[in-house]
Structures are given as structure tokens and as C-alpha cells.
Backbone as CSV, one residue per row, in Angstrom:
resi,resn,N_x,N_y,N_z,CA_x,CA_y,CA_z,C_x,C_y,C_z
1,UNK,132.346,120.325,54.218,131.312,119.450,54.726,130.613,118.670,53.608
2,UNK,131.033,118.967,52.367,130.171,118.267,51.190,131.192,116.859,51.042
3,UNK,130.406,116.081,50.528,131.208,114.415,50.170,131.396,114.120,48.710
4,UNK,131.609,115.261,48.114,132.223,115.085,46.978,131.218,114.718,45.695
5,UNK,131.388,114.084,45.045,131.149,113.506,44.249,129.675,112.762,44.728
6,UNK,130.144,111.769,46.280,129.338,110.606,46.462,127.863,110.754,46.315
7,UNK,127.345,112.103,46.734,125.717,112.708,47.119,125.272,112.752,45.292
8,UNK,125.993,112.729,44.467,125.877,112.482,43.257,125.610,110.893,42.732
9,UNK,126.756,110.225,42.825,126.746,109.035,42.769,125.321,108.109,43.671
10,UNK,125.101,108.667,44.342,124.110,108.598,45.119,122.488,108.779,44.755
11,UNK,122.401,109.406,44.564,121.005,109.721,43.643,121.308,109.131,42.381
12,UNK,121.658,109.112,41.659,122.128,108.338,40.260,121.815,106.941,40.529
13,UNK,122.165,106.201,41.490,122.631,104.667,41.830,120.729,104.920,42.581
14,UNK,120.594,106.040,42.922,118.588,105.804,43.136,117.728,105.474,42.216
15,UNK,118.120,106.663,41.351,117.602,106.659,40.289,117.248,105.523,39.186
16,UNK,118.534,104.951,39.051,118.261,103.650,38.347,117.440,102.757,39.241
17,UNK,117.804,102.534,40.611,116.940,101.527,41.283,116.000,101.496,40.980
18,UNK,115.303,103.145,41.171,113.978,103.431,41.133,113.028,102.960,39.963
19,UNK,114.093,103.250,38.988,113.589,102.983,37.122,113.314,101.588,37.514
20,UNK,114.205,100.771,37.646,114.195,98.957,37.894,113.093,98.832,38.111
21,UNK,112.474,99.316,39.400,111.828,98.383,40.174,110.233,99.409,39.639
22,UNK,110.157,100.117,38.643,108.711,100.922,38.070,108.738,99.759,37.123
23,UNK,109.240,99.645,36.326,109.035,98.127,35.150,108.590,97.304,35.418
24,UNK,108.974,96.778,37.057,108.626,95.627,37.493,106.432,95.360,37.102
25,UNK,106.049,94.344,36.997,104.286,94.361,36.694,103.914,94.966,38.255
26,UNK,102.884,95.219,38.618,102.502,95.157,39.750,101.592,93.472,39.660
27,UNK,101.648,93.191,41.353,100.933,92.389,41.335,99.400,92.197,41.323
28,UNK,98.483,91.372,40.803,97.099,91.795,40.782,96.407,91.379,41.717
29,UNK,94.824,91.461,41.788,94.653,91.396,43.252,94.156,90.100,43.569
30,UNK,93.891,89.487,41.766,93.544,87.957,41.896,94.929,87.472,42.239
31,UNK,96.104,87.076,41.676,97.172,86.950,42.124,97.474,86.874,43.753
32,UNK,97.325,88.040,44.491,97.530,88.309,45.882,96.621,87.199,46.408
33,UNK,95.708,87.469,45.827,94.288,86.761,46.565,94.685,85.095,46.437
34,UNK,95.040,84.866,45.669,95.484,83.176,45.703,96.622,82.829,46.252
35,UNK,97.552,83.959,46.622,99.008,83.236,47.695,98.669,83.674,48.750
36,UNK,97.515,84.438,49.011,97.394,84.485,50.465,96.634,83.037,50.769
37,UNK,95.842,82.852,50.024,95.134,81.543,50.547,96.193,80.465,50.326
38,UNK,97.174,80.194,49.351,98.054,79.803,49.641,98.759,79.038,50.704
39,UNK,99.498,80.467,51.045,100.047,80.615,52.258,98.987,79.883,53.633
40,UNK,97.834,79.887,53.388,96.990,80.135,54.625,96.852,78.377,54.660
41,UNK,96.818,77.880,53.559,96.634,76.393,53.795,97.978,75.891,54.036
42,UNK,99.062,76.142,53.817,100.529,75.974,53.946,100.534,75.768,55.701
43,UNK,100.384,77.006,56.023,99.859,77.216,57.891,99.429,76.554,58.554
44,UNK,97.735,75.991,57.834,96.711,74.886,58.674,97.684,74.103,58.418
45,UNK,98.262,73.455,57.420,98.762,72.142,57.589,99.877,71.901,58.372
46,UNK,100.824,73.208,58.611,102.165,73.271,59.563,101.066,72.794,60.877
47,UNK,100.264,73.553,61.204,99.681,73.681,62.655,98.867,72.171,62.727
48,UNK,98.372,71.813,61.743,97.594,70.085,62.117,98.868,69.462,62.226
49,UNK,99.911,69.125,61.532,100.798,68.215,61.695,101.633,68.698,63.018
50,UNK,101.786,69.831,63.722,102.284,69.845,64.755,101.518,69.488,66.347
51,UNK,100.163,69.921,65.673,99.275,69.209,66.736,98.953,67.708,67.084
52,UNK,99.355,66.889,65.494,99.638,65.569,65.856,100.428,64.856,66.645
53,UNK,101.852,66.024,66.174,102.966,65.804,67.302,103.136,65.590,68.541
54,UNK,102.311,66.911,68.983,102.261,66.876,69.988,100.635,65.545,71.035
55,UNK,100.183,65.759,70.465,99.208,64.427,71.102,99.961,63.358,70.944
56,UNK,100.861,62.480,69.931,101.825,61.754,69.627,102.631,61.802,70.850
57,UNK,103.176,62.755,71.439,104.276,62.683,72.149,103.126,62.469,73.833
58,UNK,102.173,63.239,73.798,101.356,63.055,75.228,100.924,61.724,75.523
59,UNK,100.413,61.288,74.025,100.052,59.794,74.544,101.411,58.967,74.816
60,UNK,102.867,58.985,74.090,103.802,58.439,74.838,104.184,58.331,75.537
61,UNK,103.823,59.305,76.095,104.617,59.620,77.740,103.647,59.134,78.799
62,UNK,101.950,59.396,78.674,101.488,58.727,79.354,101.320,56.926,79.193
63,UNK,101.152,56.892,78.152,100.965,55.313,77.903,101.999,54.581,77.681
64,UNK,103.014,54.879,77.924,103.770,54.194,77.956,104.503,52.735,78.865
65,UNK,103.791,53.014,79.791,104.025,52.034,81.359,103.358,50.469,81.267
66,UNK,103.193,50.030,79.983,102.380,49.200,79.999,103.357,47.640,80.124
């Protein structure tokens, strides 16, 4: 019922991951704090320019009969 070798190879191939990704910096909280706001103006502006769209497309459809 044992897999050989692999349950070895296995933790080993963790292990390094694990090492990798401890080196990595952590991120700080000023850092975080500025791609969330970021992100957050990225958003308003998806959501204003789609709301233009859409009034864009309402007034076409109604005003259009002229």
C-alpha cells in the first residue's frame, strides 16, 4: 500500500516550495493599503463608464424616432 519512493519525493518537492515562497518580502500594509484603493478607483471608473453606456443606449432607443 506504500507508493514508493513518491510520499518522499513529495515532501521534498514541499519543502522547497515552502523555502521559495518564506523568502518571498511580505507585503506591507501601506503597500496593501494603496492597491486596494487602487483597485477601488479602477472599479468606479469600470462602473461610471458602463453607466454611460447604458443611458447612451436608453436615450437611443428612445430618441431615436425623430
Amino acid at each position: 500500500m506504500t507508493r514508493g519512493n513518491q510520499r518522499e519525493q513529495d515532501r521534498l518537492k514541499a519543502q522547497k516550495k515552502a523555502a521559495a515562497n518564506a523568502k518571498k518580502p511580505k507585503e506591507s500594509a501601506n503597500t496593501l493599503a494603496k492597491r486596494k484603493e487602487a483597485d477601488a478607483e479602477i472599479l468606479r471608473a469600470k462602473q461610471k463608464a458602463s453607466k454611460k453606456e447604458e443611458e447612451k443606449a436608453a436615450a437611443g432607443a428612445t430618441g431615436g424616432g425623430k
